[in-house]
C-alpha positions as CSV (number, residue, x, y, z in Angstrom):
1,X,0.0,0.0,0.0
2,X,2.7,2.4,0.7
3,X,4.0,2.0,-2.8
4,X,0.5,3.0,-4.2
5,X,0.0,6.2,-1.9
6,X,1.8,8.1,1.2
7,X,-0.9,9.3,3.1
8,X,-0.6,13.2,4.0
9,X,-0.4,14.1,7.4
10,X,-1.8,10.5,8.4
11,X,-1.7,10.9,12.5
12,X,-3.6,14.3,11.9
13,X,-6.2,12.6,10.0
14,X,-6.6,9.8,12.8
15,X,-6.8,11.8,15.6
16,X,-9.0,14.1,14.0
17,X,-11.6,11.7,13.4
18,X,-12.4,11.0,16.9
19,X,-12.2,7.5,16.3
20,X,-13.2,6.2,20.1
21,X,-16.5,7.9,19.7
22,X,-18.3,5.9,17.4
23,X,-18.8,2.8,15.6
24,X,-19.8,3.5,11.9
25,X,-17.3,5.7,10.1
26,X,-16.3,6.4,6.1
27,X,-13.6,7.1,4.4
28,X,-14.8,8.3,0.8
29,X,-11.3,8.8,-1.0
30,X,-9.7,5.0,-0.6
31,X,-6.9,5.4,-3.2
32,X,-4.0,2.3,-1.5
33,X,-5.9,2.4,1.5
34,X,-3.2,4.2,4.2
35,X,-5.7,6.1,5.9
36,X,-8.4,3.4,6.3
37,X,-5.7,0.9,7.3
38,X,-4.9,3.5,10.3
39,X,-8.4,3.7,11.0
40,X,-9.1,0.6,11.1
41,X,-5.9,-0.1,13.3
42,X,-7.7,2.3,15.9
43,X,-11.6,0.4,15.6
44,X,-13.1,-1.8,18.0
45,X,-13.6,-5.1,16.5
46,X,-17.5,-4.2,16.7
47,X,-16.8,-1.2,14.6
48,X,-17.5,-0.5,10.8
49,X,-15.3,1.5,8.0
50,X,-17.3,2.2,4.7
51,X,-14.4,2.7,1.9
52,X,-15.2,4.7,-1.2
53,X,-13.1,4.5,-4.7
54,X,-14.4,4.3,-8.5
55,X,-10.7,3.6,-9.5
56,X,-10.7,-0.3,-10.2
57,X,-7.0,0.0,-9.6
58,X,-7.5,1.0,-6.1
59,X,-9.5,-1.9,-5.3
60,X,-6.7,-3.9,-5.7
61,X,-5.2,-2.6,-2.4
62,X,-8.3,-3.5,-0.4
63,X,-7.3,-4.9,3.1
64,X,-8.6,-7.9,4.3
65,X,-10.6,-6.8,6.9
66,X,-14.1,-7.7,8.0
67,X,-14.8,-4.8,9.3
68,X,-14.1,-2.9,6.0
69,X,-16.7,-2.5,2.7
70,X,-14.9,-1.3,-0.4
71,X,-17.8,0.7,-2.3
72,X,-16.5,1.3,-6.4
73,X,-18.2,4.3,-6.5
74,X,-17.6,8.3,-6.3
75,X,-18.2,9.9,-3.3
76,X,-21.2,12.1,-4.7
77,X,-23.0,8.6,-3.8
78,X,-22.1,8.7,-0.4
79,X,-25.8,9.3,0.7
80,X,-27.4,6.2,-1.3
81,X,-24.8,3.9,-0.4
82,X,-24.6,4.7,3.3
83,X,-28.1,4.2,3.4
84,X,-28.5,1.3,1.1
85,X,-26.1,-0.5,4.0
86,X,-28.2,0.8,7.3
87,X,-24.7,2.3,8.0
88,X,-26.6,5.8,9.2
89,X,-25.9,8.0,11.3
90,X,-22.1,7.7,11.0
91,X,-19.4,8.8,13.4
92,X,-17.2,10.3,11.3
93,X,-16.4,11.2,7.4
94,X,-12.9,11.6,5.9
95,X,-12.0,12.9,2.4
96,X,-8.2,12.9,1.6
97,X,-9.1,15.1,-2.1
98,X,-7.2,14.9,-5.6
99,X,-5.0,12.4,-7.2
100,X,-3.1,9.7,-5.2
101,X,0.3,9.5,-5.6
102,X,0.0,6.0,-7.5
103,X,-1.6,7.9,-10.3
104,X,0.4,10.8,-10.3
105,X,3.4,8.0,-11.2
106,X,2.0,6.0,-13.7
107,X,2.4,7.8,-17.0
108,X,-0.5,5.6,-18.7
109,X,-2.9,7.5,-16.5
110,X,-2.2,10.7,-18.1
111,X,-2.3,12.7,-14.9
112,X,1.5,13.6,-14.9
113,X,3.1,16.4,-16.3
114,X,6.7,14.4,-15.5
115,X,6.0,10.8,-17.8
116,X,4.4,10.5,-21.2
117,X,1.4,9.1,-21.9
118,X,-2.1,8.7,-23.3
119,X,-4.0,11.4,-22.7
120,X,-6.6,10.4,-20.4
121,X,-7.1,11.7,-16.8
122,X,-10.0,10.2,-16.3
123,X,-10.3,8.8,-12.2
124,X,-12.6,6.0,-13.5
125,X,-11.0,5.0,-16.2
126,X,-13.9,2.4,-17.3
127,X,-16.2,5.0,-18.8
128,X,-16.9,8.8,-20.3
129,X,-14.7,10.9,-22.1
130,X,-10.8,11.2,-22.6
131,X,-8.6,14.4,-21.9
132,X,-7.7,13.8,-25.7
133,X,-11.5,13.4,-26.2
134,X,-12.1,16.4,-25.0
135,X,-9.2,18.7,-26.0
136,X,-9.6,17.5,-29.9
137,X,-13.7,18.4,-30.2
138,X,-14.1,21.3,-27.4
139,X,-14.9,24.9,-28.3
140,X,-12.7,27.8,-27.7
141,X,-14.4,29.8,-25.1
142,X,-15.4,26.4,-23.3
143,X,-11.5,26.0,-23.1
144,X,-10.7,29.7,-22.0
145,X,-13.3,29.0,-19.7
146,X,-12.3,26.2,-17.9
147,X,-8.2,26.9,-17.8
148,X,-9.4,30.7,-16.0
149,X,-11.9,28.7,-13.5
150,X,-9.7,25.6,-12.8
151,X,-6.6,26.3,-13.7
152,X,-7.0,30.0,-12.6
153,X,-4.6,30.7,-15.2
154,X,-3.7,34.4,-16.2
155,X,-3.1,33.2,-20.0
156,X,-5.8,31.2,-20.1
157,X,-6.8,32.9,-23.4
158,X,-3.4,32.1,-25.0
159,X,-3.3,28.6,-23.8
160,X,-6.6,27.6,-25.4
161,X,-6.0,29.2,-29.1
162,X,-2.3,27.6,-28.8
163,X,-4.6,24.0,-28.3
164,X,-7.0,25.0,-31.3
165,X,-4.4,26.0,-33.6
166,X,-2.2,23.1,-32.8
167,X,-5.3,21.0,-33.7
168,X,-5.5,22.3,-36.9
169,X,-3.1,20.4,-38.0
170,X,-2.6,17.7,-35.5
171,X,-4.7,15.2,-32.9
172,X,-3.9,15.3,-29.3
173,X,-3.2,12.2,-27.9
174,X,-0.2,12.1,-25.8
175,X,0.8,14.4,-22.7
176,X,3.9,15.1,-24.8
177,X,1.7,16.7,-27.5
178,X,-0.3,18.6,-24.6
179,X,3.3,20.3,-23.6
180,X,4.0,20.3,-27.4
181,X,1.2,22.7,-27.9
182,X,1.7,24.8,-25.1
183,X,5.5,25.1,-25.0
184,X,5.5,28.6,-25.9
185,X,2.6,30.0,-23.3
186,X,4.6,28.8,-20.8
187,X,6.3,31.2,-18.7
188,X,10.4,31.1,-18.8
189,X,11.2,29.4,-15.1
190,X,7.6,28.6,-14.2
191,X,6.9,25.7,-16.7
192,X,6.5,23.1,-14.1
193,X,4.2,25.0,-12.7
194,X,2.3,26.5,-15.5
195,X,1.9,22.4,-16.8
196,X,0.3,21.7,-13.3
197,X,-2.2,24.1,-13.5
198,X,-3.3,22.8,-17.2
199,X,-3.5,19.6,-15.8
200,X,-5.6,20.1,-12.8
201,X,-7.6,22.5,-15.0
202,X,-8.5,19.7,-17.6
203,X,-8.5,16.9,-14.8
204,X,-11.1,18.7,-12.8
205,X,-13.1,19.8,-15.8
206,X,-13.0,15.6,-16.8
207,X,-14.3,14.2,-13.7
208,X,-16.2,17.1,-12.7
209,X,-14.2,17.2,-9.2
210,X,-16.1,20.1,-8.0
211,X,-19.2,19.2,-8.2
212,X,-18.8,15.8,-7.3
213,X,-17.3,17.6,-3.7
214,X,-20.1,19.9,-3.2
215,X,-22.3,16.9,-3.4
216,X,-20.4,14.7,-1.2
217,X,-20.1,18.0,1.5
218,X,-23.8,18.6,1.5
219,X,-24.7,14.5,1.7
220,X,-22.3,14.7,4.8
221,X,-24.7,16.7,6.9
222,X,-27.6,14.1,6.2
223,X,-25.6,11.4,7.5
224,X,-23.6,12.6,10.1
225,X,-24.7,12.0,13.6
226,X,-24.8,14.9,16.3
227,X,-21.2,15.6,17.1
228,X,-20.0,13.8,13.6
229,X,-16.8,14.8,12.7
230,X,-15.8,16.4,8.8
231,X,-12.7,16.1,8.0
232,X,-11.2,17.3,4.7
233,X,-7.7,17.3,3.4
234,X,-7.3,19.5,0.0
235,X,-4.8,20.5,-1.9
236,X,-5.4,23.5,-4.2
237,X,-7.7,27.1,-3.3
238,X,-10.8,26.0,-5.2
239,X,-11.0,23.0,-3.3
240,X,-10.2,24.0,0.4
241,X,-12.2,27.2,-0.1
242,X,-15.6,25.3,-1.0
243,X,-15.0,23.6,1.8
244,X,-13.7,26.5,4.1
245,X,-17.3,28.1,3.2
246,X,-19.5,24.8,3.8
247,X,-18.0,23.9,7.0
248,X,-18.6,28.4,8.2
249,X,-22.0,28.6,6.4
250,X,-23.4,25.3,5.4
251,X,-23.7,27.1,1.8
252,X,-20.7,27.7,-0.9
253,X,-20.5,31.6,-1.3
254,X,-19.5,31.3,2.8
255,X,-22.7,33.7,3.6
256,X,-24.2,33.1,7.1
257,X,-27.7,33.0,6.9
258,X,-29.7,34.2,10.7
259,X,-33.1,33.0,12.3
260,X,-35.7,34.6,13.1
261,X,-34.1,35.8,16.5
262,X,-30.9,37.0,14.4
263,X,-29.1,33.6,15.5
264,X,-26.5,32.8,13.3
265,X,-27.6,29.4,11.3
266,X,-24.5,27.1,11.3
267,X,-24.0,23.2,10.7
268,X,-20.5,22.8,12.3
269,X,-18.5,23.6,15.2
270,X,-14.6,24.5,13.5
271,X,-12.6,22.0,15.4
272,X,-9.6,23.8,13.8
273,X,-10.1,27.4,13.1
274,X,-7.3,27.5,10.6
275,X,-6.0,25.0,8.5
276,X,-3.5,22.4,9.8
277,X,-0.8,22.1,7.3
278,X,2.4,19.6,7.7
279,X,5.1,20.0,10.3
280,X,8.9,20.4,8.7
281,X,9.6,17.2,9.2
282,X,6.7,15.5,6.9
283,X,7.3,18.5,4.0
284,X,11.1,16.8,4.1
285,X,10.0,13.2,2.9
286,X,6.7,14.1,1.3
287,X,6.4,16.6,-1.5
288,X,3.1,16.2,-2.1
289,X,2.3,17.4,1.5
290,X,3.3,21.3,0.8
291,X,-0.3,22.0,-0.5
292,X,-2.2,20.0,1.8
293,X,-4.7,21.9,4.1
294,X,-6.5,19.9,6.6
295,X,-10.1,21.2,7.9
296,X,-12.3,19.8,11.2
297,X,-15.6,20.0,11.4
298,X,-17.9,18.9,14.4
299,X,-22.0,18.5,13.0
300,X,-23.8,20.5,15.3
């Protein structure tokens, strides 16, 4: 399992859960299984872990464990599947967001700016479009569009007429012919980054990560228990601030809404006011671990 992912800021995660106070809890982002092999490491042998993944690959790191059930779906399904197993209300919920490391390494998956290869990005790669699917038949503004919302991208107009003209005269298919395309928008000294914020553009655009995480946030309310815990890793702004704003507001744009009285009306108690973000010594062996920012949430 450790060879498929390296859990971020695992002990955090663990403790943050509050896993002596319950019975029933979820993680919805399995990936190699680190985090729900801790977890379950810290149940009671009466105690229940509902695992979500809809990458087939990760299902081949499921732990033998009677106490576990693997679910091969997205998390937008938490709701259904929770209640399709009597499994509600449930103690706890984590969500460790983005790609594992195991798919960030495998060129084939087409998530990696560093290996060539197809030009997929898909997380379930058993159905729906291609990145190459998309990049060959999309429109222009679409493409502006989605580089300056998930990319945030200041030449986001440049990038997606270099990926229309390259077209013209050639099929995307590779990663290589992605980079090919757009080796001249990228900035002198900030390529690696500029490549990264393509990526995650298309990739979240593909899977439709966003929407799929309001979803899940807004299920976790209706199947949390009283004193549930929310905990959410993330690892770019649009992410960590949808969930910054649900956790404050229980809406999206953050806004507060009052009762009748001019109560504040608010789902969660902020366990950590501030993000948690790794200590020195966990940036030094994990790379992946600089953008992570852990938020706690208790269901009110």
């Amino acid at each position: 399992m450790s060879h498929y992912h390296t859990p971020v800021m695992l002990d955090q995660c663990i403790e943050a859960m509050n896993l002596s106070q319950g019975k029933i809890f979820v993680d919805v982002t399995y990936g190699g299984g680190g985090h729900s092999a801790a977890i379950l490491k810290n149940l009671s042998e009466d105690a229940k872990l509902y695992a979500f993944d809809q990458d087939a690959e990760a299902h081949a790191n499921k732990i033998d464990d009677k106490r576990l059930t693997l679910i091969g779906q997205n998390f937008k399904y938490l709701k259904n599947y929770i209640s399709l197993y009597r499994a509600t209300p449930v103690d706890a919920i984590l969500a460790d967001l983005g790609v594992s490391s195991h798919q960030f390494d495998k060129g084939e998956r087409g998530f990696s700016t560093r290996f060539d290869g197809p030009l997929d990005m898909r997380m379930d790669s058993s159905k729906g479009q291609t990145a190459a699917d998309l990049l060959n038949n999309i429109e222009t503004q679409d493409l502006i569009d989605i580089f300056r919302n998930y990319g945030e991208l200041r030449n986001a107009f440049k990038s997606a007429n270099a990926i229309i003209e390259f077209r013209k005269s050639n099929e995307l298919k590779t990663t290589a012919d992605l980079k090919v395309a757009l080796q001249s928008c990228a900035p002198r000294g900030k390529e690696n980054r500029y490549y990264a914020q393509i990526f995650q553009a298309i990739r979240i655009e593909l899977n439709q990560e966003l929407e799929a995480l309001k979803s899940m946030l807004e299920q976790s309310l209706k199947v949390l228990r009283p004193g549930g815990r929310l905990v959410v890793m993330s690892y770019h702004s649009l992410e960590d601030r949808l969930v910054k704003n649900f956790i404050k507001s229980g809406n999206f744009e953050g806004k507060i809404e009052k009762d009748f009285f001019g109560k504040p009306i608010v789902p969660f108690k902020l366990i950590s006011r501030k993000p948690i973000t790794a200590d020195e010594q966990e940036l030094e062996i994990n790379s992946r671990s600089r953008s992570a920012k852990l938020r706690i949430a208790e269901k009110l």
